[in-house]
KEZA-549168 format. One line per 8 residues: number of its first residue (from 1); their letters; for each residue x, y, z of C-alpha. Coordinates in steps of 0.2 Angstrom, whole numbers. Layout:
% residues N
NUM) a) X/Y/Z  ...
% end
This chain:
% residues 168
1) xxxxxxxx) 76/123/113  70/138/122  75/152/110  81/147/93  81/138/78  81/119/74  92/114/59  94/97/55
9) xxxxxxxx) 102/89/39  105/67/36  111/64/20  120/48/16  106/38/12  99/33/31  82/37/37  78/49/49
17) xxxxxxxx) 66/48/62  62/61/73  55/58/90  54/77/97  61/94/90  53/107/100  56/126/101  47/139/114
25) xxxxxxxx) 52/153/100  62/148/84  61/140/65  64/121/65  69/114/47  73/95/45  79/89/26  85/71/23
33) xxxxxxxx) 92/65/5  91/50/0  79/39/14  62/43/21  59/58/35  47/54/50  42/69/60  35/60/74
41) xxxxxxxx) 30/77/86  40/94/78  31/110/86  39/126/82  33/139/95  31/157/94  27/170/81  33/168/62
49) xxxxxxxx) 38/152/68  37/140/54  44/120/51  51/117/34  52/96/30  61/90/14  68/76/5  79/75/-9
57) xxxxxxxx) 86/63/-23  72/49/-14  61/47/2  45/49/6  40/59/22  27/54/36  19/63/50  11/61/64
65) xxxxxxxx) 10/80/76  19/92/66  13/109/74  18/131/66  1/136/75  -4/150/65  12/151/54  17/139/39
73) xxxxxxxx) 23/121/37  31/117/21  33/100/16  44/95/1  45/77/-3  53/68/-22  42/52/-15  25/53/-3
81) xxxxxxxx) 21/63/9  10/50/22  5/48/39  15/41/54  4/29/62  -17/31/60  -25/39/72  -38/54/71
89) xxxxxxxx) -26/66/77  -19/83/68  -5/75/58  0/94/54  -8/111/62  -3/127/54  -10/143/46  -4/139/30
97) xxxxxxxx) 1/122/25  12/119/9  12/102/3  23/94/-14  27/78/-17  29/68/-32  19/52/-27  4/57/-18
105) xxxxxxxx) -1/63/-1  -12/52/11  -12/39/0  -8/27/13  -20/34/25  -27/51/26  -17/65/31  -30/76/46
113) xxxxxxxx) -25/93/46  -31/109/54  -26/126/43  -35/140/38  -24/138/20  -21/124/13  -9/120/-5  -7/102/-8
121) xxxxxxxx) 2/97/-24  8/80/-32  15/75/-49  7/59/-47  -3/51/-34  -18/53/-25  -23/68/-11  -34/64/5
129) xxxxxxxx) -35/77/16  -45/78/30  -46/97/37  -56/103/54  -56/120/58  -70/131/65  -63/147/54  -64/150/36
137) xxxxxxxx) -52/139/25  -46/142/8  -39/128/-3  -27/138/-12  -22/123/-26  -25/104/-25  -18/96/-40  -13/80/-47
145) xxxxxxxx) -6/72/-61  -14/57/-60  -26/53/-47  -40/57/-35  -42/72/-24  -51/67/-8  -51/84/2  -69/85/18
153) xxxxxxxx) -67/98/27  -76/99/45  -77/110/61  -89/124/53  -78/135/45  -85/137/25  -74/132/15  -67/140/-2
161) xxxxxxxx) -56/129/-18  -49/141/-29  -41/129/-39  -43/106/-39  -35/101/-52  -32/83/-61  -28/78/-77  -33/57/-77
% end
């Protein structure tokens, strides 16, 4: 769209893949229950833009060029939350990124990034992050229930943890 908001729900059961949801100036929010969510290029443009992904009841999500440049993407899965492909790209570019799932994040292959603040959350599972950016970056909370935390950051901006958190 030019100006304007992308809003997008499947439920049902069927997976959802999507190819392109571009905006030039508006929110884009894509929630699937009950199947897996690919966000294959979603770029919100403009300021305070932000892209919201969930699933619900079960799904994992996988990405590969979800873009909110210096605004938020939230992304809310009750399975994984993986990458779309492999490749060295910016599966997600963002200020702020806010990740949850239940059953990891990058387990599958790690999730490349570039944010200045970074949550990433599992129940369970295992966190591989791969962040560049040339600015500052704070890792706001990186925790699991069970599993690893893999988290490099490149680019030459320092980096700061407040919290990395497992308890295996």
């Amino acid at each position: 769209t030019g100006t304007g908001d992308i809003l997008f729900s499947q439920s049902g059961g069927g997976a959802l893949t999507v190819t392109l949801a571009q905006t030039t100036d508006g929110d884009i929010g894509i929630d699937v229950d009950g199947a897996n969510l690919t966000a294959t290029t979603v770029t919100a443009g403009g300021a305070g833009q932000n892209v919201t992904l969930t699933t619900t009841t079960s799904g994992d999500i996988l990405v590969d060029n979800v873009t909110a440049a210096g605004d938020t993407i939230t992304v809310n899965s009750v399975g994984a939350i993986e990458e779309s492909g492999a490749d060295a790209g910016a599966d997600l570019t963002a200020g702020t990124l806010d990740l949850d799932a239940a059953t990891g994040i990058g387990v599958a292959g790690t999730i490349e990034t570039a944010a200045t603040t970074i949550s990433a959350d599992t129940t369970n599972g295992d966190i591989d992050i791969d962040n560049t950016n040339a600015a500052a970056t704070t890792a706001t909370s990186l925790t699991t229930g069970t599993g690893d935390i893999l988290f490099s950051q490149s680019g030459g901006g320092a980096l700061t943890v407040t919290l990395a958190q497992t308890t295996d």
